[in-house]
BALO-825379 format. One line per 2 residues: number of its first residue (from 1); for each residue y, x, z of N, C-alpha, C, O. Coordinates in pm, whole numbers, plus 50000, padded with zeros to 5 digits. Layout:
BEGIN
NUM	Y/X/Z/Y/X/Z/Y/X/Z/Y/X/Z ~ ...
***
This chain:
BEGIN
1	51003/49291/49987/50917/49176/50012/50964/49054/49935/50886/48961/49913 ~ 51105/49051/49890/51121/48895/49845/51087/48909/49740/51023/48816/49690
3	51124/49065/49636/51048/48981/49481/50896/48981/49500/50834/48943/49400 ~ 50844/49005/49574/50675/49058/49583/50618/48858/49628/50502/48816/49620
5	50747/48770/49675/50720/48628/49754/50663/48515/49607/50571/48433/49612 ~ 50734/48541/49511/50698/48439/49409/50572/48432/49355/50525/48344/49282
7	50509/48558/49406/50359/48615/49341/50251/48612/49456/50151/48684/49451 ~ 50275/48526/49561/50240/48491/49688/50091/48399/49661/50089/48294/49598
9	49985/48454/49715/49954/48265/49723/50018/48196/49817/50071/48233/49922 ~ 50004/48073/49758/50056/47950/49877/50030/47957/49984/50118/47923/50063
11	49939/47990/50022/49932/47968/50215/50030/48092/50270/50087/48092/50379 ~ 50035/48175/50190/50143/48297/50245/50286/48251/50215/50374/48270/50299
13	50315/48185/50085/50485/48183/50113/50540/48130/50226/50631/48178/50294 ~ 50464/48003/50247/50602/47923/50352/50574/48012/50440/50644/47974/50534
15	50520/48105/50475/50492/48196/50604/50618/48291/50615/50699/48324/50702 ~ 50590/48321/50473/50693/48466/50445/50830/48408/50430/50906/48473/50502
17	50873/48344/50388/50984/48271/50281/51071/48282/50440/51158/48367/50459 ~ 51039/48205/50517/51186/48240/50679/51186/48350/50704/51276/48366/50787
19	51120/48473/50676/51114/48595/50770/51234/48653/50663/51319/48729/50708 ~ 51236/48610/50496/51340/48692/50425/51488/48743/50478/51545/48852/50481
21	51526/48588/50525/51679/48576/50528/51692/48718/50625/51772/48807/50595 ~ 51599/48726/50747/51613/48800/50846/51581/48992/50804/51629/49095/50851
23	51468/48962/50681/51468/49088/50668/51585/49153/50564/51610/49273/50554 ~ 51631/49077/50512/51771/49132/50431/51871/49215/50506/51906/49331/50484
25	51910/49127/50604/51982/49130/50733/51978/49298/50800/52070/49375/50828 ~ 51856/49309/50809/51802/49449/50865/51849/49559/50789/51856/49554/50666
27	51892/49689/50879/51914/49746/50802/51785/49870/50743/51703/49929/50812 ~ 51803/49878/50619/51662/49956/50576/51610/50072/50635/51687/50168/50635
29	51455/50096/50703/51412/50184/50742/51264/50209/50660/51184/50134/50605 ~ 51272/50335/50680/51154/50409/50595/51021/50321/50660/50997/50297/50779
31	50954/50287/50556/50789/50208/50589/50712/50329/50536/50753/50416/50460 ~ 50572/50313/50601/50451/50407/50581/50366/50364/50507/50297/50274/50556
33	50336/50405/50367/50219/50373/50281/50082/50512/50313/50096/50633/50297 ~ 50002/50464/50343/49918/50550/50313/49807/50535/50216/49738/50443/50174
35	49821/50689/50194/49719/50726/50063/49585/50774/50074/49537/50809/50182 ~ 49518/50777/49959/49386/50863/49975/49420/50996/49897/49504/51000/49807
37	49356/51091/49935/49386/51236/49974/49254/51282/49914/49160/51308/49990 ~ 49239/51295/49783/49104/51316/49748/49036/51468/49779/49115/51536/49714
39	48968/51535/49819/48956/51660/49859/48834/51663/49807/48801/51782/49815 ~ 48746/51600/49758/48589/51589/49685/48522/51485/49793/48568/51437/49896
41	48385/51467/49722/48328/51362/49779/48193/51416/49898/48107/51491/49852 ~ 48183/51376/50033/48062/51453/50074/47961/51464/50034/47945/51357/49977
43	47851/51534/50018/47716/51482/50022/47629/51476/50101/47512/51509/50087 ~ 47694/51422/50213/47627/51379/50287/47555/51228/50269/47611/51159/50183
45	47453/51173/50328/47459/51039/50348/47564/50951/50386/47680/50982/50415 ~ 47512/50838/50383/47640/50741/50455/47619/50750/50591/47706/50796/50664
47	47491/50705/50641/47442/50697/50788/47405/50819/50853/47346/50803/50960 ~ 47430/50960/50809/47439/51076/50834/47617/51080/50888/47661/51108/50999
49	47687/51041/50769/47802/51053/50815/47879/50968/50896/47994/50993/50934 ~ 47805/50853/50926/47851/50781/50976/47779/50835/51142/47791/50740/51219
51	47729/50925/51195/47679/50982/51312/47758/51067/51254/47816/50973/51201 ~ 47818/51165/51211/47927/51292/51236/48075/51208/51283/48143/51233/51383
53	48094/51132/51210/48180/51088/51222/48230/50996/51425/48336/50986/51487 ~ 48087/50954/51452/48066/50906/51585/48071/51028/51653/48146/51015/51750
55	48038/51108/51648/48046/51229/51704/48171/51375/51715/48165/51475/51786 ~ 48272/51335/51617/48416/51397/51551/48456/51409/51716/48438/51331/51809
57	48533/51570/51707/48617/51570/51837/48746/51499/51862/48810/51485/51967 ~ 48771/51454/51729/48961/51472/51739/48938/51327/51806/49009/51304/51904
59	48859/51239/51769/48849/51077/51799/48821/51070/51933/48737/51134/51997 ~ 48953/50931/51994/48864/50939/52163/48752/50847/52170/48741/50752/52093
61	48672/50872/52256/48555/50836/52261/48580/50640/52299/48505/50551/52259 ~ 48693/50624/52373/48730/50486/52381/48749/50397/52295/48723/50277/52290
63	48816/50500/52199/48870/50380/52054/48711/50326/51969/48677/50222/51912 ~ 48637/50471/52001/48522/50467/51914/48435/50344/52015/48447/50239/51952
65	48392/50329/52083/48328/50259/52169/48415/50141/52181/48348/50049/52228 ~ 48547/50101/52156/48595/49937/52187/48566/49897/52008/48533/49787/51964
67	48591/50024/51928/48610/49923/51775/48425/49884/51778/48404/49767/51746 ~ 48314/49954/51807/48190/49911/51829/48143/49765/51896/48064/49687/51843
69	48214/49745/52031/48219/49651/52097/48265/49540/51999/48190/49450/51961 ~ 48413/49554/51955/48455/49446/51908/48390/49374/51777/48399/49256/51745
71	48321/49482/51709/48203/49444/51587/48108/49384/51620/48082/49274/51570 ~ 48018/49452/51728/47922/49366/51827/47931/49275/51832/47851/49205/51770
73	48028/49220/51904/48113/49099/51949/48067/48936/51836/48024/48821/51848 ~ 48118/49045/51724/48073/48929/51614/47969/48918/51526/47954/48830/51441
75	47853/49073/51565/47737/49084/51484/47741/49110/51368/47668/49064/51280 ~ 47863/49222/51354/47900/49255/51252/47925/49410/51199/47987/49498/51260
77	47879/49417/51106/47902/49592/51076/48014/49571/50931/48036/49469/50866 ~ 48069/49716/50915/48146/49735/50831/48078/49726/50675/47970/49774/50642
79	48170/49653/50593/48079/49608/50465/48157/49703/50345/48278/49723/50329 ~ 48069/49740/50289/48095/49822/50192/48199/49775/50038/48277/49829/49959
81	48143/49650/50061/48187/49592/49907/48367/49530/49970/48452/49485/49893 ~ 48381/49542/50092/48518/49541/50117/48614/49618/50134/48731/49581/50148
83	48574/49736/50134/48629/49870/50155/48632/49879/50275/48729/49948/50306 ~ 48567/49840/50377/48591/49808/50569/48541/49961/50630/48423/49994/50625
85	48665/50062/50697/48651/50149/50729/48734/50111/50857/48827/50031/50843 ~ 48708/50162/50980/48820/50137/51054/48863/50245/51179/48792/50328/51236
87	49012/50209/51202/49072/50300/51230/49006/50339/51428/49005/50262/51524 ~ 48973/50450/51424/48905/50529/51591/48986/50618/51670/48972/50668/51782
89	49119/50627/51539/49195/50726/51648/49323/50667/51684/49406/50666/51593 ~ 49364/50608/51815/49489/50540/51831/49592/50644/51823/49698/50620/51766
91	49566/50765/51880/49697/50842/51818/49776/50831/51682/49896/50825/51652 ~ 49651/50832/51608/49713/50776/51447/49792/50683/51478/49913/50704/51488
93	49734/50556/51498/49809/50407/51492/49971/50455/51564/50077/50463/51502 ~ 49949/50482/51712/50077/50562/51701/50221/50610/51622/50335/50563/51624
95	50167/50708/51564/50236/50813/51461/50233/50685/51344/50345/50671/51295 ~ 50144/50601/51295/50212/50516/51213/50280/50449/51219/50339/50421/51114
97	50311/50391/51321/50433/50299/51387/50536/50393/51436/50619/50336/51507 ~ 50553/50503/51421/50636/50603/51458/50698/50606/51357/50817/50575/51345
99	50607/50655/51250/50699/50694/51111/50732/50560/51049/50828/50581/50975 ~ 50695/50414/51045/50772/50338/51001/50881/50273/51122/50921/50157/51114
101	50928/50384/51253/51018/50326/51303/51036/50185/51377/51143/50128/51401 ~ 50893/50138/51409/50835/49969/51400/50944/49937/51586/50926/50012/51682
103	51010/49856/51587/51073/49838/51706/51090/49663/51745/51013/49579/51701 ~ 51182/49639/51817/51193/49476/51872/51250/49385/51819/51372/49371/51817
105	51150/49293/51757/51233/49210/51671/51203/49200/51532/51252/49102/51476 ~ 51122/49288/51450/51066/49402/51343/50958/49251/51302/50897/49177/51380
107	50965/49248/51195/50843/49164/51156/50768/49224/51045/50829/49238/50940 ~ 50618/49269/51052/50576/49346/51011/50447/49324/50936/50349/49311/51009
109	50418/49316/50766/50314/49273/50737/50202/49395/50767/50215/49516/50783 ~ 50065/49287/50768/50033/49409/50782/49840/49339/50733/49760/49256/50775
111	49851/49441/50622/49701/49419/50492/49569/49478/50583/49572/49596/50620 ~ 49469/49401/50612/49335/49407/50690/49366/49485/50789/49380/49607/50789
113	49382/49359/50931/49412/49425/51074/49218/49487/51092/49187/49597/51137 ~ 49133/49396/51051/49015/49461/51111/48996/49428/51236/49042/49317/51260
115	48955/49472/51312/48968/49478/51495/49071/49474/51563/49070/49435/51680 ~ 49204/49524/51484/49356/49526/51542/49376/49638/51590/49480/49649/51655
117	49310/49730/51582/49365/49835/51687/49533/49901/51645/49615/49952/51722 ~ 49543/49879/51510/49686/49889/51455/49773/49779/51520/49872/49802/51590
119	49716/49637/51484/49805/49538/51548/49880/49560/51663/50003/49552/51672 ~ 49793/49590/51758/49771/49607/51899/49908/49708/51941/49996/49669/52018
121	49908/49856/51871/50027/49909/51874/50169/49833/51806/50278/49832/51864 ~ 50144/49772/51677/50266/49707/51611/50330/49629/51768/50421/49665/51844
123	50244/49516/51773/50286/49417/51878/50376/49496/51991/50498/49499/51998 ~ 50285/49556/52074/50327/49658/52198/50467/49711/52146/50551/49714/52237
125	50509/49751/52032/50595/49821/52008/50713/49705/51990/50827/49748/51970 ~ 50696/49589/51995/50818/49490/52003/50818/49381/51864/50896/49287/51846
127	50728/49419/51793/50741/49348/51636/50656/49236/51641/50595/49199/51741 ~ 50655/49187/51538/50615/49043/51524/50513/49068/51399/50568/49132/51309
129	50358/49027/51368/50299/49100/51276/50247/48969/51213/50230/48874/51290 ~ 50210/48945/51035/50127/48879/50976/50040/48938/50946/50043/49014/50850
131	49982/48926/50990/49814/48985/50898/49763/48924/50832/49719/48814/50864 ~ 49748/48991/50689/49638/48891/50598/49532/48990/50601/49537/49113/50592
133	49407/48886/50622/49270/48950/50637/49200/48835/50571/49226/48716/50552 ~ 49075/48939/50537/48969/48845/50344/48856/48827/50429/48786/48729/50401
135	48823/48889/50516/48696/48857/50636/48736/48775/50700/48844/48796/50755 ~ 48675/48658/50718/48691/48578/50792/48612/48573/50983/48611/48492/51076
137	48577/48664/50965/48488/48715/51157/48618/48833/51194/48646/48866/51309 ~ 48677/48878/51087/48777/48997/51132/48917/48892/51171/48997/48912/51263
139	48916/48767/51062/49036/48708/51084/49003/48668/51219/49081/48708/51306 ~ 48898/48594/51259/48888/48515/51377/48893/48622/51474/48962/48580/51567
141	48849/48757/51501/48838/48835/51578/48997/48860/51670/49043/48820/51777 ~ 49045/48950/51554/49230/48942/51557/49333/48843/51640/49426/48862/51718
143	49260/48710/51575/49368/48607/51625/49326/48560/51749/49415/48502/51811 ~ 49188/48569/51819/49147/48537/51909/49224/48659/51998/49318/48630/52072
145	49174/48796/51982/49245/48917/52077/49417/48902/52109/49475/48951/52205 ~ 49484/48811/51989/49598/48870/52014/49629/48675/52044/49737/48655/51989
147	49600/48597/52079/49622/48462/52075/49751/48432/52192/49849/48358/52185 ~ 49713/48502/52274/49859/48462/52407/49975/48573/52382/50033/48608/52484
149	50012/48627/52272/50075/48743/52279/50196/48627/52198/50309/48630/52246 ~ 50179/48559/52115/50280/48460/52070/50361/48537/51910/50456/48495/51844
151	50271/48664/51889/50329/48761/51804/50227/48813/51682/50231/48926/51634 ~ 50138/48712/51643/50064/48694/51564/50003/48587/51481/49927/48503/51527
153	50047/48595/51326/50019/48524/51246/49909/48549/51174/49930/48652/51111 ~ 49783/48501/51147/49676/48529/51076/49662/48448/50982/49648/48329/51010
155	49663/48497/50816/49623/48466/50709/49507/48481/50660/49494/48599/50627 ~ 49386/48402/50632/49268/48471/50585/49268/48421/50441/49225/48319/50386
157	49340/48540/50397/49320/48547/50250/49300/48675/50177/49305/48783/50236 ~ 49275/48662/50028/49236/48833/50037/49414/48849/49916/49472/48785/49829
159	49425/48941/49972/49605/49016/49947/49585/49042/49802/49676/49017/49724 ~ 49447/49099/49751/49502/49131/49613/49497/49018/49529/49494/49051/49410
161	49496/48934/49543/49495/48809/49464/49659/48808/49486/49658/48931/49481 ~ 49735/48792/49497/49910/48826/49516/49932/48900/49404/50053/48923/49396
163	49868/48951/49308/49916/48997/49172/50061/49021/49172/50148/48951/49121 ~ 50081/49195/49275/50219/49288/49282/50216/49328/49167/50330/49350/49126
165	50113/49355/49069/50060/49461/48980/49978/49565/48996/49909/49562/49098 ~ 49963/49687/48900/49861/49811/48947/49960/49855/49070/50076/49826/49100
167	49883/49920/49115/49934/50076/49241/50012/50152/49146/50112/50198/49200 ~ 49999/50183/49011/50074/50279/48953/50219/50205/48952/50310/50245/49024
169	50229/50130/48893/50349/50079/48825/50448/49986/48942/50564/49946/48934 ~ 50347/49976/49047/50420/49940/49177/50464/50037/49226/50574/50016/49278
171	50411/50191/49237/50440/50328/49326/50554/50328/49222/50658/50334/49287 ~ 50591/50324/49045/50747/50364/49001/50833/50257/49044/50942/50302/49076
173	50823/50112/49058/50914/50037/49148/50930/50063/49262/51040/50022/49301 ~ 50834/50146/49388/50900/50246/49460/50991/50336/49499/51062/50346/49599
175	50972/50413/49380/51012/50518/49365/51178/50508/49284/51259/50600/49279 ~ 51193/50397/49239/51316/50353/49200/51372/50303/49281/51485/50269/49246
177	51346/50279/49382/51418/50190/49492/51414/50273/49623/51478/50252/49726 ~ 51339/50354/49601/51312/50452/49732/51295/50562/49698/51275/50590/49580
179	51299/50675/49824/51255/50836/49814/51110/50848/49909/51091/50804/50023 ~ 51061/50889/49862/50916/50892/49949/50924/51022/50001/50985/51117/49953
181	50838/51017/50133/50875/51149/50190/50747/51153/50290/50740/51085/50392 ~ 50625/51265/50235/50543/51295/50296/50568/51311/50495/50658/51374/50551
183	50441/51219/50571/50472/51246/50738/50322/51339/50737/50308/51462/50742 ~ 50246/51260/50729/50112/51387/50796/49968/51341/50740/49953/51232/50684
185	49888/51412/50754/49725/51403/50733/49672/51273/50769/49746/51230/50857 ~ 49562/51173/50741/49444/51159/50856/49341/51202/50824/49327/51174/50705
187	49230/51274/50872/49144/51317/50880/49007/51216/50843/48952/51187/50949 ~ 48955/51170/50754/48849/51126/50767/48748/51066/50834/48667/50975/50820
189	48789/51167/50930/48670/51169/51111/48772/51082/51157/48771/51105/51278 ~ 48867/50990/51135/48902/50910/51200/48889/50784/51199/48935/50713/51289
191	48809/50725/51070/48743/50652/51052/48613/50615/51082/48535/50705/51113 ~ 48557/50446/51079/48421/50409/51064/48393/50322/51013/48440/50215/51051
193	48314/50326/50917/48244/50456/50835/48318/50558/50797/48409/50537/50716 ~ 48293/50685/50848/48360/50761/50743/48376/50755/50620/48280/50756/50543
195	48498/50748/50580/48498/50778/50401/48475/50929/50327/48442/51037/50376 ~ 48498/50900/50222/48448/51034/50173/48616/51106/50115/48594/51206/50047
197	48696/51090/50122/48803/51090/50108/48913/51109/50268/48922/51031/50363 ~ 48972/51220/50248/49125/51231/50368/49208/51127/50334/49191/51062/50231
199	49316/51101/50429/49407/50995/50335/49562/51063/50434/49560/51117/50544 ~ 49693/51032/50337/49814/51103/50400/49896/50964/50426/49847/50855/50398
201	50031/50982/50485/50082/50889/50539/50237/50912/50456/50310/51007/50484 ~ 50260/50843/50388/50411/50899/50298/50521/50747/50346/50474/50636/50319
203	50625/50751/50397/50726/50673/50404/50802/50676/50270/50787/50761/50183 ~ 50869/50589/50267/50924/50515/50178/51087/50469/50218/51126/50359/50256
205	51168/50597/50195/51319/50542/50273/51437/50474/50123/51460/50535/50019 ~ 51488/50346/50158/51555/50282/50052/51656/50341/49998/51729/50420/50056
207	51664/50308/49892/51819/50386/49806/51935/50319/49813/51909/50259/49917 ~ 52004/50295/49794/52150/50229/49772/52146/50234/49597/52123/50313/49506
209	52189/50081/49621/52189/50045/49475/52282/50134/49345/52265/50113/49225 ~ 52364/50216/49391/52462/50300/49322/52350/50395/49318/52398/50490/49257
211	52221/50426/49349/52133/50533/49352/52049/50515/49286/51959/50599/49284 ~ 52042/50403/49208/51901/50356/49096/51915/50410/49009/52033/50421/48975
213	51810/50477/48920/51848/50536/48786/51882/50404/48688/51831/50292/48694 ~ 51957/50440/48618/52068/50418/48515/51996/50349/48400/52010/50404/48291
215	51895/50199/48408/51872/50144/48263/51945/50042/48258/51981/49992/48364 ~ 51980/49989/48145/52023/49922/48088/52008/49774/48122/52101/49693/48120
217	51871/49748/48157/51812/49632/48224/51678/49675/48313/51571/49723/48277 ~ 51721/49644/48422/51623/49635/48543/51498/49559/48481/51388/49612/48470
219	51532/49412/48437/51411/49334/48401/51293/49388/48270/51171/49372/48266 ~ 51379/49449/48182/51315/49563/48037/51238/49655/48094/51122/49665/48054
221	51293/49750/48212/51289/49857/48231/51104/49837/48313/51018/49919/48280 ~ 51085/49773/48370/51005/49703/48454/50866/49642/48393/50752/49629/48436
223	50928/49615/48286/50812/49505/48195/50735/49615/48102/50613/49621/48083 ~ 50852/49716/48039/50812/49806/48008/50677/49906/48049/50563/49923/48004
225	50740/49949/48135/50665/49996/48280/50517/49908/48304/50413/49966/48334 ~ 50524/49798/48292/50360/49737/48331/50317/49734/48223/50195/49746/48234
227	50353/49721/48087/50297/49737/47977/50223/49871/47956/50114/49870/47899 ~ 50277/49986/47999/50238/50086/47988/50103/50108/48035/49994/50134/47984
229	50141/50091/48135/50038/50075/48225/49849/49958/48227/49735/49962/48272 ~ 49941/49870/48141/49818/49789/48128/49716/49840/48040/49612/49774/48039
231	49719/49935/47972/49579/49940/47821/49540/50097/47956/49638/50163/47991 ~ 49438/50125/47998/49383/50243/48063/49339/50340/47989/49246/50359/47911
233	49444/50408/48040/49424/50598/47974/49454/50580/47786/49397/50654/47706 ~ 49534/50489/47752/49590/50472/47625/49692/50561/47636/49737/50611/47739
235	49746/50587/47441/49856/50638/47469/49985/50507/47418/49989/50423/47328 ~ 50059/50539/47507/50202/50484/47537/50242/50407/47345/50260/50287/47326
237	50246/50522/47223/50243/50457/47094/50136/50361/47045/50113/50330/46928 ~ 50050/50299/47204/49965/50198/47122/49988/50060/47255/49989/49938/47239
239	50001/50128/47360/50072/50011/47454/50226/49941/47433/50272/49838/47482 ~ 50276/50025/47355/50404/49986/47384/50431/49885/47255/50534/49819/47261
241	50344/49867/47137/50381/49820/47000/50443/49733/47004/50539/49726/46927 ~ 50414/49615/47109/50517/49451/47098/50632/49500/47099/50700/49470/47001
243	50695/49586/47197/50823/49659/47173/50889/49731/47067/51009/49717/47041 ~ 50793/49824/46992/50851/49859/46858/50745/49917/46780/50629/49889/46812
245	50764/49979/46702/50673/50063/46577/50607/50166/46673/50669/50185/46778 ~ 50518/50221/46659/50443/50350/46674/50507/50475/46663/50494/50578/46730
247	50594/50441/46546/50671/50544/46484/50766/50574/46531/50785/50696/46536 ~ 50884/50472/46596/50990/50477/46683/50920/50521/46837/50965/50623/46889
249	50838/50465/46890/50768/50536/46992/50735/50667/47025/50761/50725/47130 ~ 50662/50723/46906/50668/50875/46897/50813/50974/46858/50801/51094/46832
251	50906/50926/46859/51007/50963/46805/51102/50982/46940/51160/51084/46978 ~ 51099/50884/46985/51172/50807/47116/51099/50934/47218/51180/50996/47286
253	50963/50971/47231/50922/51034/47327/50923/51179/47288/50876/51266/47361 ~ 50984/51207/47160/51014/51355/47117/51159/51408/47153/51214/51518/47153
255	51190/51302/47177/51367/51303/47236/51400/51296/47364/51514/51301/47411 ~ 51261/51281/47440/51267/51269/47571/51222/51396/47587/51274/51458/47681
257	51162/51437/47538/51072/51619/47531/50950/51606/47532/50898/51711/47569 ~ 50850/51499/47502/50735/51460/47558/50641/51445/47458/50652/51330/47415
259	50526/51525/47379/50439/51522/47282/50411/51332/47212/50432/51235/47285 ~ 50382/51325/47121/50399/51170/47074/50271/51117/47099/50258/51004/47053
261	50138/51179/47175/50016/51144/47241/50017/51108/47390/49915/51103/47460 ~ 50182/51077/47444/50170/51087/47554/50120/50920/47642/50142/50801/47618
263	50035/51003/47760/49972/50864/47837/50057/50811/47933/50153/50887/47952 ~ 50061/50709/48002/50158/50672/48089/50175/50742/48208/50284/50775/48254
265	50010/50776/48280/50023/50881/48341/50078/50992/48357/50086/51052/48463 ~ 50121/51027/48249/50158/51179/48195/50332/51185/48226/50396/51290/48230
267	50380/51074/48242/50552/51054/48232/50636/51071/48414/50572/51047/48517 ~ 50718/51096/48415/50763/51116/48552/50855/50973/48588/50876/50924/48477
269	50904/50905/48670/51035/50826/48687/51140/50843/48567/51174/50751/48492 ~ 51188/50981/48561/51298/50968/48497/51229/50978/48332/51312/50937/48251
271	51116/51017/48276/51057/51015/48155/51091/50875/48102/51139/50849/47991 ~ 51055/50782/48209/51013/50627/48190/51183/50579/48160/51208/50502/48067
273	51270/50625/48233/51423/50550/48226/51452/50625/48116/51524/50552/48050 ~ 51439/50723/48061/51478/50767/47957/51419/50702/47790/51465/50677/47679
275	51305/50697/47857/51228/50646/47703/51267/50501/47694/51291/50453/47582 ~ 51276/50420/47811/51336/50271/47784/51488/50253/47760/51547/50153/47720
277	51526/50347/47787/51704/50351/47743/51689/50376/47587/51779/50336/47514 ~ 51608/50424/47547/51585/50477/47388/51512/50373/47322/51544/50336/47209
279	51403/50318/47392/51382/50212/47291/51386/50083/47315/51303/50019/47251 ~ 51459/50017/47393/51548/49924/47446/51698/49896/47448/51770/49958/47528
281	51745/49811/47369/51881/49802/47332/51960/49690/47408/51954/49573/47369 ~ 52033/49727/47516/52114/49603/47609/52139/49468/47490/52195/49364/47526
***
């Protein structure tokens, strides 16, 4: 979270900036990212699936009927152009606060509460939660439900404006700093609207700094890495040129074992520390 603070908007740092000292302090436990789980797309309708989905066994009929209420509430349905799906099965919420270990004292961000039904477990479980939310009837919803609990901060801003970078090149700063380690499924039917997409739940347990692969410069290694990443579905000898020739590029990635057409996609963690140890000079 602290290098992710300088790339903050303003209404989020001074928020975040006291919680650092404390989260340093802590000692590191595996957090839960979840993914989408592409399995194909239905063809069903939306409002077809959005009645299968009201109708799914695994979902209790309570969660499904309070997240309704609480939309009601504000005359509001789930909007498409926000990605607004929301969560019907509290067992999930559960098992997600399970697998990130969430306990007393825990301060816990946490990207579009929605209705809260996630919140709702974070809190219960002893933690202290920020939520940034881009709806402003979801922000007001949230902070109103959880207002006497004394354990909720609401941001209404929208998170991707915080420019972490892509998902790709953030998942290898992950993955350099952490071991990811698949927990379980969610099912689709646990959403509303259903999506058309499963999604999995992967933790994220920290490394010890004697456990980072081996470049030369963290800051190279990194910049590298988003460069790559920035030209879409290019190959690597045409993203990488500010760095060197074409020619040293393809050369550099023949020594790594890796055809000289290769895309960024195409490279593993250790592809990437290898090829920047080669064409990066301390």
């Amino acid at each position: 979270m602290s290098s992710w603070a300088p790339h903050l908007p303003s209404s989020l740092q001074p928020i975040l900036q006291p919680c650092l000292p404390e989260l340093r302090r802590r000692v590191p436990r595996p957090r839960p990212w979840l993914s989408p789980r592409d399995n194909g797309t239905d063809s069903v309708g939306s409002k077809r699936a959005d009645v299968k989905c009201a109708r799914a066994s695994q979902k209790s009929p309570d969660d499904y009927h309070a997240t309704l209420r609480a939309l009601n509430s504000r005359g509001r349905k789930p909007r498409k152009s926000l990605g607004q799906h929301y969560m019907l099965n509290s067992e999930i919420n559960d098992q997600l606060a399970g697998a990130a270990n969430v306990g007393e004292g825990d301060v816990v961000l946490e990207i579009g509460p929605g209705t809260g039904s996630l919140t709702n477990v974070l809190i219960s479980s002893g933690a202290t939660v920020l939520a940034v939310e881009k709806d402003p009837y979801m922000a007001a919803l949230v902070e109103e439900r959880f207002a006497d609990t004394g354990r909720l901060k609401v941001v209404e801003e929208d998170f991707v404006k915080c420019h972490i970078g892509s998902h790709i090149s953030l998942l290898l700063e992950s993955l350099r700093d952490s071991d990811p380690e698949y927990k379980f499924d969610v099912p689709r039917s646990s959403f509303f609207p259903q999506p058309n997409v499963d999604a999995a739940v992967v933790t994220f347990k920290l490394k010890k700094s004697a456990d980072y692969p081996a470049v030369c410069s963290t800051k190279s290694f990194f910049s590298l890495v988003n460069s790559a990443f920035n030209g879409k579905r290019k190959m690597l000898r045409n993203t990488l040129q500010h760095i060197c020739t074409p020619l040293e590029i393809e050369t550099a990635l023949q020594h790594v074992g890796l055809p000289a057409t290769s895309r960024p996609e195409e490279l593993t963690l250790d592809d990437f520390v290898k090829l920047h140890n080669l064409l990066v000079r301390p």
